[in-house]
C-alpha positions in Angstrom: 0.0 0.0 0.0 1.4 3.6 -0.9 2.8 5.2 1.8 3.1 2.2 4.1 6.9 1.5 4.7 8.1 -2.1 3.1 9.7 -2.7 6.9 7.4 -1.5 10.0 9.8 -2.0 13.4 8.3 -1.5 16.5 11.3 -0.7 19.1 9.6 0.7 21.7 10.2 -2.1 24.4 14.0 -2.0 23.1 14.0 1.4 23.1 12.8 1.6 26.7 16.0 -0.4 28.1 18.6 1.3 26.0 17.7 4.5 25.7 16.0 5.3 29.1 17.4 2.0 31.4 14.2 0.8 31.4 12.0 3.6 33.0 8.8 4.4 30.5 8.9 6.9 28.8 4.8 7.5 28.7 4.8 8.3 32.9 6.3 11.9 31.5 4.6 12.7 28.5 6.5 16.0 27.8 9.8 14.1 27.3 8.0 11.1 25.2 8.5 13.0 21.5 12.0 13.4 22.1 12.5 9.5 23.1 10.9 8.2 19.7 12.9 11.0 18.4 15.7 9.3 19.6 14.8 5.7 19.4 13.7 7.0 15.0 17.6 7.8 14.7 18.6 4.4 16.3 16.6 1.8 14.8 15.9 4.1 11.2 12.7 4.1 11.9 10.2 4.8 8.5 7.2 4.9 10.7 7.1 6.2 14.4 4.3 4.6 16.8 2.5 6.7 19.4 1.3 4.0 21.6 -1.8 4.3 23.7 -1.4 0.7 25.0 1.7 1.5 27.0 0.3 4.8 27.4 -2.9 3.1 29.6 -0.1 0.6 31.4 2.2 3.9 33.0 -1.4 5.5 33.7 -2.1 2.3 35.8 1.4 2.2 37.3 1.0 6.3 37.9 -2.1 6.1 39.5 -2.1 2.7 41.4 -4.6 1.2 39.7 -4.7 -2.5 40.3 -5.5 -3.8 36.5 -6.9 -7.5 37.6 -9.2 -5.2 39.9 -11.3 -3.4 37.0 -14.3 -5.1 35.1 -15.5 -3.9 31.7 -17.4 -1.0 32.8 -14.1 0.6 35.0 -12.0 -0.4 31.9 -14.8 2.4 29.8 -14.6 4.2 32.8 -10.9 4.7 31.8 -10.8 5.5 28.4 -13.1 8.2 29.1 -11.5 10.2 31.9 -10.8 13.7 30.7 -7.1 12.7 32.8 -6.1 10.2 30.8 -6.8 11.8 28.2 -4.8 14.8 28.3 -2.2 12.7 29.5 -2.3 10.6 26.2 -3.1 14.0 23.9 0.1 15.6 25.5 2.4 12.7 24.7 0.8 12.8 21.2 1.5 16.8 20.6 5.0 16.7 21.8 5.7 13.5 19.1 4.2 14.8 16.6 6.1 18.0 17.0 9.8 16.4 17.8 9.7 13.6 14.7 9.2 17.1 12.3 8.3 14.9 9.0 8.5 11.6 10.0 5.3 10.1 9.8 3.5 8.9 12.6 1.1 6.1 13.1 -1.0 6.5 16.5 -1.6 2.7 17.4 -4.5 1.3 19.6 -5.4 -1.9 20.6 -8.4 -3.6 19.3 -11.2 -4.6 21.8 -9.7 -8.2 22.4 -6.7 -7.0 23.5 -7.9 -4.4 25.4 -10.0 -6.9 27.6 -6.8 -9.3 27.8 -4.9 -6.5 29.6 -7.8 -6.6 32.1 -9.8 -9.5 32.4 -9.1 -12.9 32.4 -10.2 -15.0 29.3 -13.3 -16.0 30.8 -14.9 -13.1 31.5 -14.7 -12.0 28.0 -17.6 -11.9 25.9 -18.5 -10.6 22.7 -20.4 -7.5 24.5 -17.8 -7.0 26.1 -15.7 -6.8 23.0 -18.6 -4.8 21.0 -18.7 -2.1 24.2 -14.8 -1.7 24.1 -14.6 -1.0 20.3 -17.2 1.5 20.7 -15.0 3.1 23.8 -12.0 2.6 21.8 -13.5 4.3 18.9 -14.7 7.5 20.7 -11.4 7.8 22.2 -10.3 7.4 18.9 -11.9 10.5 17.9 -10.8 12.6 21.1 -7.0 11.6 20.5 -6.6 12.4 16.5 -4.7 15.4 14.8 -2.7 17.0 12.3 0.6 15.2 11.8 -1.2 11.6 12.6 -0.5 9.8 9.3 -1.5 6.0 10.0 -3.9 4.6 12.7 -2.5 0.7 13.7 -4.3 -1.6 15.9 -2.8 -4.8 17.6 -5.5 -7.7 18.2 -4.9 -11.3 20.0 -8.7 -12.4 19.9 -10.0 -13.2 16.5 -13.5 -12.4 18.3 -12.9 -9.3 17.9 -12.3 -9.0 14.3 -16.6 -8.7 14.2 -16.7 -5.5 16.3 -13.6 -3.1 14.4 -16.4 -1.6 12.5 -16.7 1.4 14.9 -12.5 2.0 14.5 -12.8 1.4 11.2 -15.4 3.9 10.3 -13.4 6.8 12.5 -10.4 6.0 10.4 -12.6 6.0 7.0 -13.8 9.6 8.2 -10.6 11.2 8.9 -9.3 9.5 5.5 -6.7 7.9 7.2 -5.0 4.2 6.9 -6.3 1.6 9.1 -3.7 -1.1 9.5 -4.3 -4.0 11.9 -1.2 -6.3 13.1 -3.7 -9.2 13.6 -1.5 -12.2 16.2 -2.6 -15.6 16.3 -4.6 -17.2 14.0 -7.7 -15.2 12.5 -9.9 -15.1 9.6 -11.4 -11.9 7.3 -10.6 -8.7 8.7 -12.8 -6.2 6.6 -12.9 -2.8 6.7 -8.5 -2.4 6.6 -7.0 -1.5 3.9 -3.5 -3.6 5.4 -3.3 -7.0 7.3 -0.4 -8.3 8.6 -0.5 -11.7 9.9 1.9 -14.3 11.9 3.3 -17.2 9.4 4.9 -16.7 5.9 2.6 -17.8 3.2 -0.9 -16.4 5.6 -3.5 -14.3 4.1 -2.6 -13.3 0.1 -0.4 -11.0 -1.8 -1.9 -7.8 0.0 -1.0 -9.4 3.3 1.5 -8.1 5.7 4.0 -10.3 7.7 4.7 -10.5 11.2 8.2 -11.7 11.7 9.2 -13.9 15.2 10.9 -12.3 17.9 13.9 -14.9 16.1 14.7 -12.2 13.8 16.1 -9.6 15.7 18.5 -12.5 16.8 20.1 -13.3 13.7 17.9 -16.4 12.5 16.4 -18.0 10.6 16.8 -16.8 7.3 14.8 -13.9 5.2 11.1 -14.7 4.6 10.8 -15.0 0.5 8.1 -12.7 -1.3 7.5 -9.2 -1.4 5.2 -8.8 1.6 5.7 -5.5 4.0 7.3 -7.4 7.2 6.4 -6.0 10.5 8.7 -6.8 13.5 8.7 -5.9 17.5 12.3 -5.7 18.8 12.5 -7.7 21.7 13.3 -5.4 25.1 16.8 -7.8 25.8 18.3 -7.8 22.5 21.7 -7.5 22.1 22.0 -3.5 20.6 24.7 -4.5 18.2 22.5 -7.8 17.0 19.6 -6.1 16.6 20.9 -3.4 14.4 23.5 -5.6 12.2 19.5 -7.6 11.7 17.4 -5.1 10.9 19.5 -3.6 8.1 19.4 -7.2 6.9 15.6 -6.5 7.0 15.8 -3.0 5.6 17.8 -4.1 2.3 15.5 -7.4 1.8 12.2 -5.1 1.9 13.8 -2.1 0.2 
């Protein structure tokens, strides 16, 4: 897809222990622009992530909330607080405003893996899921600006995959690229206009990949095709591994 980068790395838990010794950089939202600033010049990054998952872990950890503690109504109840909010608006202004050009892709997570940072498996039903896509999506709304170029979702519960509809349609207003990064196995996803999915020859031609964790490590060899390849560094990789492998990456998807 135009615009999309043929390599999408997500550093940020890599970036987290090397650049900051492991303290998160989303508990001070002023300073967050200049860490993916930062972490963009390490890994040459084509696409920076502004990511309100780890933003709504450090406003757990900041304001004591127990996670296993909240059901599906405090989780809404969460999303919606005019705190949190500005908190996660204030990490996005100061991103957008350090990376200058460099596009930036504001990712979520989907309804199923919203639940799974919360609940346990079973208490997560399909209104559950269809009440946190709606909460997702109005948050959605309240979070977008100028400068966001991308909008990427992360879901583990194929569940889920019925109730994007809401996130979809916010991202089909502002004429803006839904991508979802879809782990585990899962069927259609309609209503994206990219999929990447876990295991090389999944999904078709207009597929993403999701490489393993193993790749950041040096093995196994290059996945064949031409499909973009989107990767998560892994927090304890070696720095000088990691980089030697993803400019392996860059000059395979280049």
């Amino acid at each position: 897809m135009a615009g999309l980068p043929p390599l999408w790395i997500d550093g940020y838990a890599f970036g987290r222990r090397v650049l900051r010794g492991g303290d998160d950089p989303w508990t001070a939202p002023d300073e967050l622009g200049l860490f993916l600033r930062e972490l963009s010049q390490l890994l040459s990054l084509a696409i920076s992530d502004v990511d309100v998952t780890q933003a709504i872990l450090a406003w757990c950890t900041l304001e004591g909330i127990d996670r296993a503690s909240l059901d599906a109504d405090a989780i809404e109840g969460l999303l919606a607080d005019p705190r949190f909010r500005a908190h996660v608006k204030r990490g996005i202004e100061t991103s957008v405003g350090a990376l200058g050009s460099r596009p930036v892709a504001l990712a979520l997570p989907g309804p199923g893996a919203l639940a799974a940072l919360f609940l346990a498996p079973d208490d997560i039903g399909e209104d559950t899921l269809d009440d946190l896509a709606l909460s997702l999506a109005d948050l959605l709304r309240a979070l977008f600006r100028d400068g966001l170029s991308v909008f990427r979702f992360t879901e583990t519960d194929a569940r889920a995959l019925d109730f994007f509809e809401p996130l979809t349609n916010v991202a089909r207003h502002y004429e803006v690229p839904s991508i979802l990064i879809l782990k585990g196995q899962g069927g259609a996803a309609p209503g994206f206009d990219l999929v990447y999915r876990e295991g090389e020859g999944q999904g078709d031609a207009r597929s993403g990949l999701i490489l393993p964790a193993v790749f950041s490590e040096g093995a196994p060899g290059l996945p064949s095709g031409d499909n973009p390849l989107f990767m998560e560094v892994p927090a304890d990789t070696v720095p000088e591994t990691a980089l030697a492998r993803l400019k392996q990456l860059g000059d395979r998807a280049a």
